[in-house]
BAZA-430248 format. One line per field, with one value per residue: residue number from 1; residue in one letter; x, y, z of N, C-alpha, C in turn. Coordinates in steps of 0.02 Angstrom, whole numbers, padded with zeros to 5 digits. Layout:
// residues N
baba	c(NUM | ...)
mimi	c(A | ...)
neast	c(X | ...)
nnorth	c(Y | ...)
nup	c(Z | ...)
caeast	c(X | ...)
canorth	c(Y | ...)
caup	c(Z | ...)
ceast	c(X | ...)
cnorth	c(Y | ...)
cup	c(Z | ...)
// end
This chain:
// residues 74
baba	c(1 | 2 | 3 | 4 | 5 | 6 | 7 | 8 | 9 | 10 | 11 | 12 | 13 | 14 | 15 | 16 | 17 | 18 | 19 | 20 | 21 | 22 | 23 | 24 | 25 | 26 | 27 | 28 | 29 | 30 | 31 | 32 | 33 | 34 | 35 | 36 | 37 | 38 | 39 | 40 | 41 | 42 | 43 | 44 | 45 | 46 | 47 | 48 | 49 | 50 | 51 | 52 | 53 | 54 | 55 | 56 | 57 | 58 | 59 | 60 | 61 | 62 | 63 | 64 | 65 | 66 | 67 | 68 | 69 | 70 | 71 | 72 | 73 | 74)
mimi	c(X | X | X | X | X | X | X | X | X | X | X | X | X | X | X | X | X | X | X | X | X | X | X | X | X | X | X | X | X | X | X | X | X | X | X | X | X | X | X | X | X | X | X | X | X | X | X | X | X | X | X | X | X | X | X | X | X | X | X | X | X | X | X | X | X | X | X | X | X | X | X | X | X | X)
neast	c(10412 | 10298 | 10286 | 10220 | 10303 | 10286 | 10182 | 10006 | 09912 | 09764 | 09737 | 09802 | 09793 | 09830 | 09945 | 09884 | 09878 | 09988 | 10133 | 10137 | 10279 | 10318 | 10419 | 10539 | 10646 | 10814 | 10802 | 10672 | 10633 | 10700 | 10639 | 10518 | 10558 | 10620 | 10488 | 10435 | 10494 | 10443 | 10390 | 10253 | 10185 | 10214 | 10157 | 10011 | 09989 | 10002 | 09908 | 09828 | 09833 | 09831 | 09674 | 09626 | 09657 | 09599 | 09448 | 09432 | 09482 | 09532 | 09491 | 09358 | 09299 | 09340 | 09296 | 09178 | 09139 | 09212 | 09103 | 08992 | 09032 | 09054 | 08917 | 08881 | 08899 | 08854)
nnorth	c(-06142 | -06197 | -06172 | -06161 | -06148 | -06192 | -06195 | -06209 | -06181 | -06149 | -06087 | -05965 | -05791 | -05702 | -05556 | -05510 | -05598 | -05667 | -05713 | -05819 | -05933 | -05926 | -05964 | -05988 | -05936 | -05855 | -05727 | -05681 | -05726 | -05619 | -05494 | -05521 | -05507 | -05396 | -05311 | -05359 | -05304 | -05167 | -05106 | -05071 | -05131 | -05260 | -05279 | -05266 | -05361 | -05485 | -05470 | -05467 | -05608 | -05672 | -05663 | -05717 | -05820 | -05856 | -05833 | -05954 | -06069 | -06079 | -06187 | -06181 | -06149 | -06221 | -06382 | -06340 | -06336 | -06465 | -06554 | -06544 | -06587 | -06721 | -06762 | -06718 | -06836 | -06972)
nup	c(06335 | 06451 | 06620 | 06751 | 06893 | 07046 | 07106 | 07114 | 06980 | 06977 | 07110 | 07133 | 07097 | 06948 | 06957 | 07087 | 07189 | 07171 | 07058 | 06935 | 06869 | 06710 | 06602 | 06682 | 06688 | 06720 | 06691 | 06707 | 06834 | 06901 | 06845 | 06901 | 07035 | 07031 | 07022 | 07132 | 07254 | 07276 | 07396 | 07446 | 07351 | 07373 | 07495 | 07481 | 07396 | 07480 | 07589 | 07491 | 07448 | 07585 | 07594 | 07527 | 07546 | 07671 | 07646 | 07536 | 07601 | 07734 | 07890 | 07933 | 07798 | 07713 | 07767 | 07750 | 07618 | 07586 | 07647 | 07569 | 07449 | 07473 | 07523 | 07401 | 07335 | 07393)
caeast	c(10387 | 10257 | 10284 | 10194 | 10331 | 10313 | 10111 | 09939 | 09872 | 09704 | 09735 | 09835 | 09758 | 09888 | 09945 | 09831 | 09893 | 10046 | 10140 | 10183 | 10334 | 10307 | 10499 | 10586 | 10728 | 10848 | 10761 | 10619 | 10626 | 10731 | 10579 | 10460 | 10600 | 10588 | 10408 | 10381 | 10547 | 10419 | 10366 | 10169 | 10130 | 10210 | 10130 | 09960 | 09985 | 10027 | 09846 | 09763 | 09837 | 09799 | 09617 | 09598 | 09655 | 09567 | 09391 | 09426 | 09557 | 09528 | 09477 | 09303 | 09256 | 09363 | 09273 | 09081 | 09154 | 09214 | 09046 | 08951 | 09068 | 09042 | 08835 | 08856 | 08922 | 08820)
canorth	c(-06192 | -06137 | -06229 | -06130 | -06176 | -06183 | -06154 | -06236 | -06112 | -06126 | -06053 | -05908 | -05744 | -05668 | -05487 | -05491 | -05642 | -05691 | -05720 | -05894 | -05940 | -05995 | -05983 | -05998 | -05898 | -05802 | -05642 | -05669 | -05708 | -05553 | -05443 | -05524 | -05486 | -05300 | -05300 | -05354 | -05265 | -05109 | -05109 | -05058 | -05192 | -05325 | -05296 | -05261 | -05434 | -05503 | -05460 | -05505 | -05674 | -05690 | -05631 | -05764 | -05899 | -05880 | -05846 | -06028 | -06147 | -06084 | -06243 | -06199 | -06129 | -06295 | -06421 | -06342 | -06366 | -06553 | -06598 | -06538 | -06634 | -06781 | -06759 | -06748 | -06910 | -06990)
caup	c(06382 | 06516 | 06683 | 06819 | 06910 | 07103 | 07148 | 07074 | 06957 | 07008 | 07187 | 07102 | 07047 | 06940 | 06979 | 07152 | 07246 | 07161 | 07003 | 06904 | 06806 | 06651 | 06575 | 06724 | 06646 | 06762 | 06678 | 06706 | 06899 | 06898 | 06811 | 06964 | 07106 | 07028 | 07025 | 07212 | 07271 | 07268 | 07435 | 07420 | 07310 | 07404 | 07535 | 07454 | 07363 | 07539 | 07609 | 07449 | 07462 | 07648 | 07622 | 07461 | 07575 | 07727 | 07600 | 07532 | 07613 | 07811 | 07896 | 07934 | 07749 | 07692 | 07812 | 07735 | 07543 | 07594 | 07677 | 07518 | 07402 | 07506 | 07502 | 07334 | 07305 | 07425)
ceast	c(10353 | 10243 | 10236 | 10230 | 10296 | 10235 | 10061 | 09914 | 09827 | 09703 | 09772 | 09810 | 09819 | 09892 | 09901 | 09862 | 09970 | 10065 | 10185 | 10232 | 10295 | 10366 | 10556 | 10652 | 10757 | 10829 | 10688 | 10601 | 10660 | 10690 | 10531 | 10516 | 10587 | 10527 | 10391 | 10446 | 10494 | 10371 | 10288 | 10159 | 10148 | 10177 | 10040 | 09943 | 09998 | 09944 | 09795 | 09775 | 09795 | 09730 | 09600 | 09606 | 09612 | 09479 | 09405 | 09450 | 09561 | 09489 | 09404 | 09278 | 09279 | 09333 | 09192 | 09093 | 09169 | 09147 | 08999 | 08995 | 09047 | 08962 | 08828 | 08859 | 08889 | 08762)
cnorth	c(-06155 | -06210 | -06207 | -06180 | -06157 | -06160 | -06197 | -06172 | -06095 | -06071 | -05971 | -05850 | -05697 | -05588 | -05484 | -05532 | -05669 | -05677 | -05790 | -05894 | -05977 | -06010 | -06003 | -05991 | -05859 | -05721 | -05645 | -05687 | -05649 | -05486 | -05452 | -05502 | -05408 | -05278 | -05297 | -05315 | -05179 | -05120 | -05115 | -05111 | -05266 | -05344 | -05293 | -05330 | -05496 | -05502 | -05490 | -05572 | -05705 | -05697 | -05703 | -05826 | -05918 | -05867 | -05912 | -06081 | -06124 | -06164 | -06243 | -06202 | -06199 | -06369 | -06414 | -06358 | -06450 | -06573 | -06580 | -06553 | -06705 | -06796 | -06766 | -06814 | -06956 | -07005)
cup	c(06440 | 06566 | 06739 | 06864 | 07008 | 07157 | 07111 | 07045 | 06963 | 07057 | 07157 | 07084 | 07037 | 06951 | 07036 | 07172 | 07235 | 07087 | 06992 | 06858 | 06770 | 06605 | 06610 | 06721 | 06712 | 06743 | 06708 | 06772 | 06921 | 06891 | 06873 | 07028 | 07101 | 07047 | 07078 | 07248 | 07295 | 07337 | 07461 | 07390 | 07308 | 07462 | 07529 | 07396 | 07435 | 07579 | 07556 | 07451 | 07514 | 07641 | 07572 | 07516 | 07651 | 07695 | 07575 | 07553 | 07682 | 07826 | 07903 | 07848 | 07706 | 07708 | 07768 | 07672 | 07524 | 07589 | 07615 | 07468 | 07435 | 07501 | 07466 | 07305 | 07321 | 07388)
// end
């Protein structure tokens, strides 16, 4: 069963911004706790997040993507 539990997968870039469940097994959040447990590449997934979200979902770059969805419809 693949849930991407806990995020929209769109917004997600796996291994760079985050990682999704898709078994939601006690191993397998266990295998991602190890994974970001590694100091360096939580915090280097921590910046790439940040940088992804203020490139599309800050309010101005969010506000110019509305108003040209909205034009279009128009």
């Amino acid at each position: 069963m693949h849930e991407n539990n806990g995020s929209i997968p769109s917004m997600l870039l796996y291994e760079q911004t985050g990682y999704l469940l898709t078994d939601n097994t006690p191993k397998e959040i266990t295998d991602y706790q190890k994974i970001l447990s590694e100091k360096n590449r939580l915090i280097q997934m921590g910046r790439s997040a940040r940088q992804r979200f203020l490139s599309n979902y800050e309010m101005a770059v969010f506000s110019i993507n509305f108003k040209q969805i909205i034009d279009k419809c128009i």
